[in-house]
Each structure stands twice: as C-alpha cells, then as structure tokens.
N, C-alpha and C positions, 0 to 999 in steps of 0.2 A: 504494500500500500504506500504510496505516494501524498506529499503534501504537497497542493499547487497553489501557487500564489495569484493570484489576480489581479492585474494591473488596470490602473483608469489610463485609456487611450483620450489627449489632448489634443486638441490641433492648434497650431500656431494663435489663432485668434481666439484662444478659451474655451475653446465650444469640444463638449463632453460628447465622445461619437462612441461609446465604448457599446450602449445600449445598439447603434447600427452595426457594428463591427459582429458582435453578437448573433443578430440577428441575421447578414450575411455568410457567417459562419453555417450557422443553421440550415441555410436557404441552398447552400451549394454541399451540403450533406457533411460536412466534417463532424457534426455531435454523432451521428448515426454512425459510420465506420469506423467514427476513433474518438467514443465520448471521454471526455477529460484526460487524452492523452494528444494535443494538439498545442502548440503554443501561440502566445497572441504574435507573434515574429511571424510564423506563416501565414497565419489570418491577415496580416497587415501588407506582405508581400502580395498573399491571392488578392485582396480588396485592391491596393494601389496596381496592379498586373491586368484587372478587371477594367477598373476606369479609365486606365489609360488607351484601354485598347489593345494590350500587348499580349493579352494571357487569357484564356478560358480556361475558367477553374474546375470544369469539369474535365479537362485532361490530364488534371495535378490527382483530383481525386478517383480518377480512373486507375491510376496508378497507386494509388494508396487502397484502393478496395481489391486489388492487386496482390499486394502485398500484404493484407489482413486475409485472403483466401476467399475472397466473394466475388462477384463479378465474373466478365472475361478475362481471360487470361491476358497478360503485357505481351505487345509486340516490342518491345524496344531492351536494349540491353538489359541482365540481368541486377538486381545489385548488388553491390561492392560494397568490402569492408575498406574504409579508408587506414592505409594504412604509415601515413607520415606525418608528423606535426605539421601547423597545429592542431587539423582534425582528425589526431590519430585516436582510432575508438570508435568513431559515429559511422555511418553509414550512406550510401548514395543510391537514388535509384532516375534514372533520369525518365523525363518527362516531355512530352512533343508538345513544343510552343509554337503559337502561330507566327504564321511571318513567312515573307521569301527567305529572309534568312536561313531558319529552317529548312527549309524545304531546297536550298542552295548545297547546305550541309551535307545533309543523307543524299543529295543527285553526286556530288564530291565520293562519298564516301561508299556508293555502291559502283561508280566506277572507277574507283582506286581499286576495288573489290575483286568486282566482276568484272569489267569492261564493257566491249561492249559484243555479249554473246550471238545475237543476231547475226551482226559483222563478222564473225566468227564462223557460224556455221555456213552462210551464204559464201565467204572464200574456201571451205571444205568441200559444200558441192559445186561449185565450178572447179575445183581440182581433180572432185570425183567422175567428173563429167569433161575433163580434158576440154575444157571450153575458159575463152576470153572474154569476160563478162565485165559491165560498166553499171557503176549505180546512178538508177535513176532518179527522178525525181520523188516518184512511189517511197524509190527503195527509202533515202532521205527521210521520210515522213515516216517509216515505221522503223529506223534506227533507231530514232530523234525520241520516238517513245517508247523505245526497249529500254534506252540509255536512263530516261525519268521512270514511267510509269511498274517496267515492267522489271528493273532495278531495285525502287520502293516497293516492289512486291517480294521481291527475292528476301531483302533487307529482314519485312516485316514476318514472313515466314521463319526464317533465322532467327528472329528476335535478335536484331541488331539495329535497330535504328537508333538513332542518337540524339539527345533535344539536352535540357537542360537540367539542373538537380534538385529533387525535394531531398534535403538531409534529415534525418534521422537518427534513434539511438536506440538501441535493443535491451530493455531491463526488466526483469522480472516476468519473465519470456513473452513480453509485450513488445510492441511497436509504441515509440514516443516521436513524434513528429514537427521537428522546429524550425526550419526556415527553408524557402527556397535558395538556390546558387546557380550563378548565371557560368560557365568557362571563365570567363576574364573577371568574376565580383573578386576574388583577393581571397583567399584561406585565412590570413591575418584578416582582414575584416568581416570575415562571415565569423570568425570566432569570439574579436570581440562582442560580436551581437549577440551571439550564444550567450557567451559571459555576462553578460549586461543584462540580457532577460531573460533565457532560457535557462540559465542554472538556477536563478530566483523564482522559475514556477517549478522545475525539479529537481530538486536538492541532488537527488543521486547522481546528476552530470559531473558535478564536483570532482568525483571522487572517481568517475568515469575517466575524464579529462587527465585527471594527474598525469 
C-alpha cells in the first residue's frame, strides 16, 4: 500500500484547474486502468499534449491498458527496463504520437529495416525471367506505398514501431505511471520532474531511485 500525495494544480494567473485536470483525467480513462496509480506529471503532460494539438491521449492510454493486460494488444516496441542514470530503475514503453513527425520516423525506420521489398522482388523476377525491364510510372506509385504503407505494416506486425515515452515504475507488482518523454526532453530533466513531484505522490520512488 502506497501513500499518495495530492497536489493543487495553479496556473500562472491563480486560477485553481486541479478540479479540470481531474476530471480530464477521468474523461480519457486513466482512474479506470490505473486508479491511484497515475501521477498528476502525466495528467498534466496528456492535458497540455491534448490542447495543444500535439497528443491524443487515447494513444498514451492504449498503451497503458496494454500494459495493465486489457485491451488490444501494443503494436509498437516492447518495454524496457531503463537501465543508466538518471532513470536507472523506471521503465519505458513508447507511444504513437500524432504528427508527420511521426509518421516520418517509422517511414525512416522501416526502410532502414526492410527496404524496399517490392523493388526487390520485381528485380528477382526480371532476373528470373532473363528480361530488361524499366519502372514505370505504375510501378512508382506502388513502391512509393510498399516503402510507407506496407512498411508501417511490416513494422506494426513486429511490434516495432517507435513514437514517444510514457515512463513508469514497477512496485509492488503494480504498474505506477509518471510522466511522458519526448527522444530529445533530457533524462536530467525528466528526472528532476520525477523528483519534484512524483517521488512526493510515491514515497517508494525514493528508495527506487537511489
């Protein structure tokens, strides 16, 4: 059993949102797959991720009903235990964020992977066929979506696709869930965040952390 602290969420101008933050919590399912194991850090990354346009929080929590054992199954990498200061201890599970970004990413990383298999087999049977063949313009347009479409399918079959990180911590053979990570946020700064409010709603990060 855990002691969790509760903090009042401010905004710059006074104004007390801790009651909205709450109740957006609620509203994209975090009390249901992970009641009082959630901290206001992630709540406040999905709520800011949400407004700006940058994040559907139902992809954070797809992955996290995921990882509690409910839902469909993750197409996207496995998670990892982190294992270098400063987050050495906690865990990762990545998460598909919207954006070309994205979607730039995994088109990257399945033809670093795979290539481009089509291309592939098309110069196999012109070799099998002792024939000089030119791609056309056809051919072009169904490269062009073996290379995206049929790639991101390869990827998610694999469960290798790649997005961004909801961090976590595994105690009392539960799942504790404290903050998003972007590639580039800074391990020293995702941990003082930890430090600063997620070891203040669970005590046992402390001693996690050391």
């Amino acid at each position: 059993m855990t002691t969790c602290k509760k903090f009042t969420a401010i905004t710059n101008d006074g104004k007390d949102v801790s009651a909205e933050l709450a109740n957006f919590a609620n509203f994209i399912g975090l009390d249901t797959v992970a009641p009082n194991r959630y901290s206001i850090l992630l709540v406040l990354g999905l709520f800011g991720g949400f407004k700006s346009g940058h994040l559907n929080p139902a992809k954070v929590i797809h992955e996290i009903e995921a990882l509690e054992g409910i839902g469909t199954s993750s197409q996207l990498k496995p998670a990892t235990l982190l294992k270098d200061p400063p987050l050495k201890g906690l865990w990762h599970k990545h998460y598909l964020e919207d954006g070309l970004s994205a979607t730039a990413k995994n088109i990257k990383k399945g033809l670093d992977k795979y290539g481009v298999p089509l291309f592939i087999e098309r110069i196999r049977e012109a070799q099998e066929a002792s024939e000089e063949r030119y791609v056309s313009i056809e051919d072009c347009k169904l490269l062009a979506d073996d290379v995206t479409q049929g790639n991101w399918i390869r990827l998610a079959n694999s469960k290798k696709l790649t997005g961004q990180w909801i961090i976590y911590a595994k105690y009392g053979g539960k799942n504790y869930y404290l903050c998003l990570g972007m590639h580039d946020s800074g391990d020293h700064n995702l941990r003082n965040q930890i430090d600063t409010l997620c070891c203040q709603e669970f005590p046992f990060l402390t001693t996690l952390l050391t």
